[in-house]
N, C-alpha and C positions, 0 to 999 in steps of 0.2 A: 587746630585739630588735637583733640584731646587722644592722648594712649592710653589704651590700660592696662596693668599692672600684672595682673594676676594677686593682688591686695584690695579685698575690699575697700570698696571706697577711695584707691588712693589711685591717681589719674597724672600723668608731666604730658604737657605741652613747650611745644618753642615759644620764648616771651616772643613778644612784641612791644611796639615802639610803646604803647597805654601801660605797660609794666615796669615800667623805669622806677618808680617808686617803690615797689615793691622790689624788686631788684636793688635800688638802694637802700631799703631798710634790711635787707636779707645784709650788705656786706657791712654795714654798722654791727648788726650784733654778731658777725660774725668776726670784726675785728674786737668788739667787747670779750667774746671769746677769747679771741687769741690775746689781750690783754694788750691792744695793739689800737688802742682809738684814739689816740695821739698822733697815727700816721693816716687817718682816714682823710684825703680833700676832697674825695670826687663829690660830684654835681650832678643833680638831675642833666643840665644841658650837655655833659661832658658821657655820660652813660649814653646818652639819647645821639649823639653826634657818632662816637667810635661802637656802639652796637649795632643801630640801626639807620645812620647818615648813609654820603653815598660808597664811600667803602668800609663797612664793617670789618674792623681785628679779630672778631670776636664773637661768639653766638652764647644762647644762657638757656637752660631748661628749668622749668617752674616746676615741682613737684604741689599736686592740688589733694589735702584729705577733705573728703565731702565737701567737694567744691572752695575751700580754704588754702592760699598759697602757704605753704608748713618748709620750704626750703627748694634750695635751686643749685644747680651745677651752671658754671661759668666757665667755658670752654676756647680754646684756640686751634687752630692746625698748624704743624710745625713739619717738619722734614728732614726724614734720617737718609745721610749721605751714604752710610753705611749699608743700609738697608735698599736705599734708592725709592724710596717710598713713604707716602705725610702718614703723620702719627699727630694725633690729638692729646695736647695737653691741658689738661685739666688743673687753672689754674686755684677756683673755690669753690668748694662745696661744703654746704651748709643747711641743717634739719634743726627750727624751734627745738629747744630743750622739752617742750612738754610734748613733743613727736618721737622723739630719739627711743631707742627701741622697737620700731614698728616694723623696720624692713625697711622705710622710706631712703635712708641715706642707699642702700645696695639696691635697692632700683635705679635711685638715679645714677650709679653707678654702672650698673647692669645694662642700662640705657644705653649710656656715651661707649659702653663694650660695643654693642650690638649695632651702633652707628660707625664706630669705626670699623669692625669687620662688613661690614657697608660698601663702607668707602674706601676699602684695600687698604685701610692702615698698620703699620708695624708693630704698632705698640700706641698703649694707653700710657701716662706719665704723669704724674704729679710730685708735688714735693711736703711735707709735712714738720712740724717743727716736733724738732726732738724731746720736749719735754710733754706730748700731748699724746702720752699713754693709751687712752681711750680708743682716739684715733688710728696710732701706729698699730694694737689688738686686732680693730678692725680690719684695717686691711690687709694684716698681715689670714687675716680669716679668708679672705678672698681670693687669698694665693700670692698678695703683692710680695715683690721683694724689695727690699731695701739695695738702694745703689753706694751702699756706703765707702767703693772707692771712688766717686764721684764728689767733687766739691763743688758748689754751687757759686758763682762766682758774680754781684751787682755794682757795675757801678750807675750812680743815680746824682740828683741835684749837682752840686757845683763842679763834682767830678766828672759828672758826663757831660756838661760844657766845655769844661776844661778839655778834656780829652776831644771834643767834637772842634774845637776851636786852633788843636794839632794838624787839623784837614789843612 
């Protein structure tokens, strides 16, 4: 079921399982963005298994201009202890360079707001890399603040073995 916008022409749906590729061509150039395609492995079958297998991590919004997928939001629900209450984080979102301008990113924006005051969440949350000015403008346009006493903290590959192998 398509939403609309209040932008001409421009319509987000929730993917589904026939959007995996699209879904993976959306996080390719958005790691070519991020200057980051040296960390891309994921897989058709690996998107298709944890989006829409039988327990989904993870949900994805399409943004459609005149019927064309032009970028998407990749979203999770996470949970504030503090709060006592899920809040959705917003892991990527991403709009074609030749769409940017249009509104489309602050819809699909606008969208994951309006689903989370939905669904009784705390808070909206994502994270952004420091050197991607454009970005950090924008949302600081939308009212976001930066969590700057907050450090971000991953461990990944041989460490998070490592450390799971502590158990």
């Amino acid at each position: 079921m398509m939403i609309s916008t209040g932008i001409a022409g421009f319509e987000i749906r929730k993917a589904q399982k026939e959007d995996v590729p699209v879904i993976l061509r959306f996080i390719r150039k958005l790691a070519e963005y991020e200057r980051l395609t040296h960390e891309v492995v994921a897989t058709e079958e690996q998107l298709e298994k944890y989006l829409f297998g039988n327990s989904p991590v993870a949900e994805v919004l399409i943004g459609y201009a005149h019927g064309e997928p032009v970028g998407f939001a990749l979203y999770f629900y996470n949970f504030s202890t503090f709060l006592a209450r899920p809040g959705i984080y917003l892991e990527d979102l991403f709009v074609d360079q030749a769409y940017r301008g249009k509104g489309y990113g602050k819809s699909l924006l606008a969208c994951l707001a309006k689903l989370a005051v939905e669904k009784g969440c705390g808070r909206l949350e994502w994270a952004v890399l420091d050197w991607n000015e454009p970005s950090i403008n924008f949302y600081k346009s939308l009212g976001a603040r930066a969590m700057d006493e907050w450090v971000i903290n991953r461990v990944a590959g041989d460490a998070l073995r490592k450390l799971a192998e502590a158990f």
